[in-house]
PASEBA-1860 file (N, C-alpha, C; in nm, 3 decimals):
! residues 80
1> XXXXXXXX> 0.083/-0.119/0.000/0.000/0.000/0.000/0.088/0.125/0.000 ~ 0.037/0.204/-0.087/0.140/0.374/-0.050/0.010/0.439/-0.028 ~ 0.095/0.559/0.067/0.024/0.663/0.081/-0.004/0.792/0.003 ~ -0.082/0.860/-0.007/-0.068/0.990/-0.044/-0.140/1.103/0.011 ~ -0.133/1.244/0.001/-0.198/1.282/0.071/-0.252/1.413/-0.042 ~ -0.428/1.435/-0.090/-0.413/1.532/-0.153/-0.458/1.680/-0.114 ~ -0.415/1.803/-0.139/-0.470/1.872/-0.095/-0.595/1.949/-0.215 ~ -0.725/2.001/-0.154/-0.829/2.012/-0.295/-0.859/2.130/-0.260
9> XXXXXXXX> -0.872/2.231/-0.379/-0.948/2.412/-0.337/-1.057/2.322/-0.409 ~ -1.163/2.374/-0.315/-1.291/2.353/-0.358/-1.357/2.496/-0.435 ~ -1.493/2.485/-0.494/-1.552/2.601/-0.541/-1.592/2.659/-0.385 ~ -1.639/2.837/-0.389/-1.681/2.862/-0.317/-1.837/2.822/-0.250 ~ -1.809/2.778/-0.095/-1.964/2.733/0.000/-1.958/2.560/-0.072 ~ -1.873/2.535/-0.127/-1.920/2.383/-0.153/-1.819/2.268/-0.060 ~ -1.742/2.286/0.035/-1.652/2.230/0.078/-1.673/2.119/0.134 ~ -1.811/2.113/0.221/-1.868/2.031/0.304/-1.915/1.943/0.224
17> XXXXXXXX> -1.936/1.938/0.103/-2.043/1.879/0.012/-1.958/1.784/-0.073 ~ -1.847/1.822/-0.097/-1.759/1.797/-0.162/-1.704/1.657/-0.048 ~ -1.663/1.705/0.043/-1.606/1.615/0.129/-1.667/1.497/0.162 ~ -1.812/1.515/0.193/-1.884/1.417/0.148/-1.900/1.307/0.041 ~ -1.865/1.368/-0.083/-1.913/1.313/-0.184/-1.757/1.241/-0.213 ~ -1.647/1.277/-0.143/-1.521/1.255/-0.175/-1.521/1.115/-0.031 ~ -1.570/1.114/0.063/-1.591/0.978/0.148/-1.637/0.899/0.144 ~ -1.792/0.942/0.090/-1.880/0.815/0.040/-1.827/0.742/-0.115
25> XXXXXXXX> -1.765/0.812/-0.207/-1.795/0.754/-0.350/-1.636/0.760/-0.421 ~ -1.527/0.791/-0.296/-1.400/0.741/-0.368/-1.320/0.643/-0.276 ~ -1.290/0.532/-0.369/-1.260/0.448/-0.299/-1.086/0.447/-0.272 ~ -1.039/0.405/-0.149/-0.903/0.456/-0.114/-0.898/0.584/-0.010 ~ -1.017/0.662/-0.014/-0.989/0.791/0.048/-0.998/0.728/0.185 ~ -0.926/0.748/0.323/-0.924/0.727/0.431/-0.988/0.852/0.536 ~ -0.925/0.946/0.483/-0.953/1.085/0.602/-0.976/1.157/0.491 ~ -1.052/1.294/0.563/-1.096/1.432/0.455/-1.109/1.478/0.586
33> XXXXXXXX> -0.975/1.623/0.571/-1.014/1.717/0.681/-1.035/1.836/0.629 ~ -1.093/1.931/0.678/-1.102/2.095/0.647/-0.994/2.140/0.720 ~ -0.909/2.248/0.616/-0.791/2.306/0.615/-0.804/2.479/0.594 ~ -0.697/2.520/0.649/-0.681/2.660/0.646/-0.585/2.682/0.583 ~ -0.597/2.741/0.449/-0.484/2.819/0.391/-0.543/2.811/0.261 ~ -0.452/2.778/0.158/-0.426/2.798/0.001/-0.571/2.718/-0.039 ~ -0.544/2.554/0.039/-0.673/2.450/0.003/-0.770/2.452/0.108 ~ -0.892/2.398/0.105/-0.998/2.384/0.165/-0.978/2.262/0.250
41> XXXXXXXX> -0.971/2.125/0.149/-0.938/2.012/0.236/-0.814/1.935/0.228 ~ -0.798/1.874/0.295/-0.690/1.786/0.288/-0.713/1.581/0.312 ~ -0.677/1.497/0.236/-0.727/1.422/0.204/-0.616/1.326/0.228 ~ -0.642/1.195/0.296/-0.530/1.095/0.347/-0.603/0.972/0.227 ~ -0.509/0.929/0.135/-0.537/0.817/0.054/-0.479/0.711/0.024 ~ -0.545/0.577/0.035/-0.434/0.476/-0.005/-0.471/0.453/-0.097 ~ -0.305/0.409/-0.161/-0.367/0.301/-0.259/-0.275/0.163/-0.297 ~ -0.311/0.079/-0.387/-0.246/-0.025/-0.397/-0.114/0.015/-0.457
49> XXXXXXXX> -0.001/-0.095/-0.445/0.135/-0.071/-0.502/0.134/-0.033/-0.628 ~ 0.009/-0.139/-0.699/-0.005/-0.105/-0.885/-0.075/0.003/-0.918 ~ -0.140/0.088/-0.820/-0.216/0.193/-0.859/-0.156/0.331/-0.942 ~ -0.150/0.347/-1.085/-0.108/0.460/-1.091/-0.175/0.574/-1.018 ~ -0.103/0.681/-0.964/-0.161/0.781/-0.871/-0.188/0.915/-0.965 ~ -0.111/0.919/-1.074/-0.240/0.996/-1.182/-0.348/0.989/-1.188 ~ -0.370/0.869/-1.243/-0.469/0.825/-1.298/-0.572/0.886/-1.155 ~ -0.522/0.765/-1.112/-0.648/0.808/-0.951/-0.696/0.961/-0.945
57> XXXXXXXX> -0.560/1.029/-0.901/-0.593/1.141/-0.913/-0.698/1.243/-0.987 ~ -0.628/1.237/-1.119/-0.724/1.294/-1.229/-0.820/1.251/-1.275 ~ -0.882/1.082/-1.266/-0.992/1.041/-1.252/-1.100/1.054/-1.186 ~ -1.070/1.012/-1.006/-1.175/0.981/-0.911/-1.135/1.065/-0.827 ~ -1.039/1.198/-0.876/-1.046/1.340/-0.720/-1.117/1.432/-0.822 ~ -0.999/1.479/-0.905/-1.038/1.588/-0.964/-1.164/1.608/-1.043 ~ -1.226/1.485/-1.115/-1.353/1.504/-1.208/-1.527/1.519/-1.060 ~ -1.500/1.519/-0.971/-1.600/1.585/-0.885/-1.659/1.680/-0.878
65> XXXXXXXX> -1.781/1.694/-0.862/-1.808/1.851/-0.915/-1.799/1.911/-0.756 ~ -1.762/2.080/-0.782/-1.719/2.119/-0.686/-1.562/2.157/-0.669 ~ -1.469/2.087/-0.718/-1.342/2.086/-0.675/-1.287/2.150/-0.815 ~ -1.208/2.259/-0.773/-1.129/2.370/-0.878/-1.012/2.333/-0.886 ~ -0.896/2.276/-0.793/-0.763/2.252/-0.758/-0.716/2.131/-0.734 ~ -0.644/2.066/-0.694/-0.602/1.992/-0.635/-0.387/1.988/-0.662 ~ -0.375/1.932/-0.508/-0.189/1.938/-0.514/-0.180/1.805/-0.450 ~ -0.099/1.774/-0.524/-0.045/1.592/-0.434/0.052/1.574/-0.381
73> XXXXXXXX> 0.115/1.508/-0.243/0.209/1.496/-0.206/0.250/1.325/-0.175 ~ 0.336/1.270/-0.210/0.320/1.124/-0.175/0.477/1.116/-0.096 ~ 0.371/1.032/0.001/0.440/1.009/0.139/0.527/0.872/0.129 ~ 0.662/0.873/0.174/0.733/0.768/0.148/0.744/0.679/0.331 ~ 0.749/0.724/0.438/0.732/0.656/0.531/0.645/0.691/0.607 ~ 0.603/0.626/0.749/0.516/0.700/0.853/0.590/0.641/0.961 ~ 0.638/0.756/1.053/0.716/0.763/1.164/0.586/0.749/1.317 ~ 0.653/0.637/1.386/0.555/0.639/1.497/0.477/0.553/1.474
END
């Protein structure tokens, strides 16, 4: 399994809705928190070793309605 973590600007007033629709109907997503700064949420995701994380990405984050942005960061260990 790898991790990744994405961060999403949502459209404006849709954040909550979004987050929703990003827990119930993508599969891999673990956590969706609301964030302060540049993005709205921030998003803890697994996925399998063979998973390209494009694909994922630009498939089943970004084509949501609601979501304007998104930035990816992929996590190579977890300490603790």
């Amino acid at each position: 399994m790898r991790t990744i973590f994405v961060q999403v600007k949502c459209e404006l007033g849709r954040a909550y809705e979004v987050a929703a629709d990003l827990i119930e109907n993508v599969e891999g997503v673990s956590e969706v928190y609301s964030i302060s700064g540049n993005y709205d949420l921030l998003l803890k995701c697994y996925l399998n070793d063979d998973q390209d994380i494009g694909h994922y990405v630009t498939e089943r984050i970004q084509r949501l309605p609601g979501i304007k942005d998104t930035f990816t960061t992929i996590a190579f260990k977890a300490f603790g």
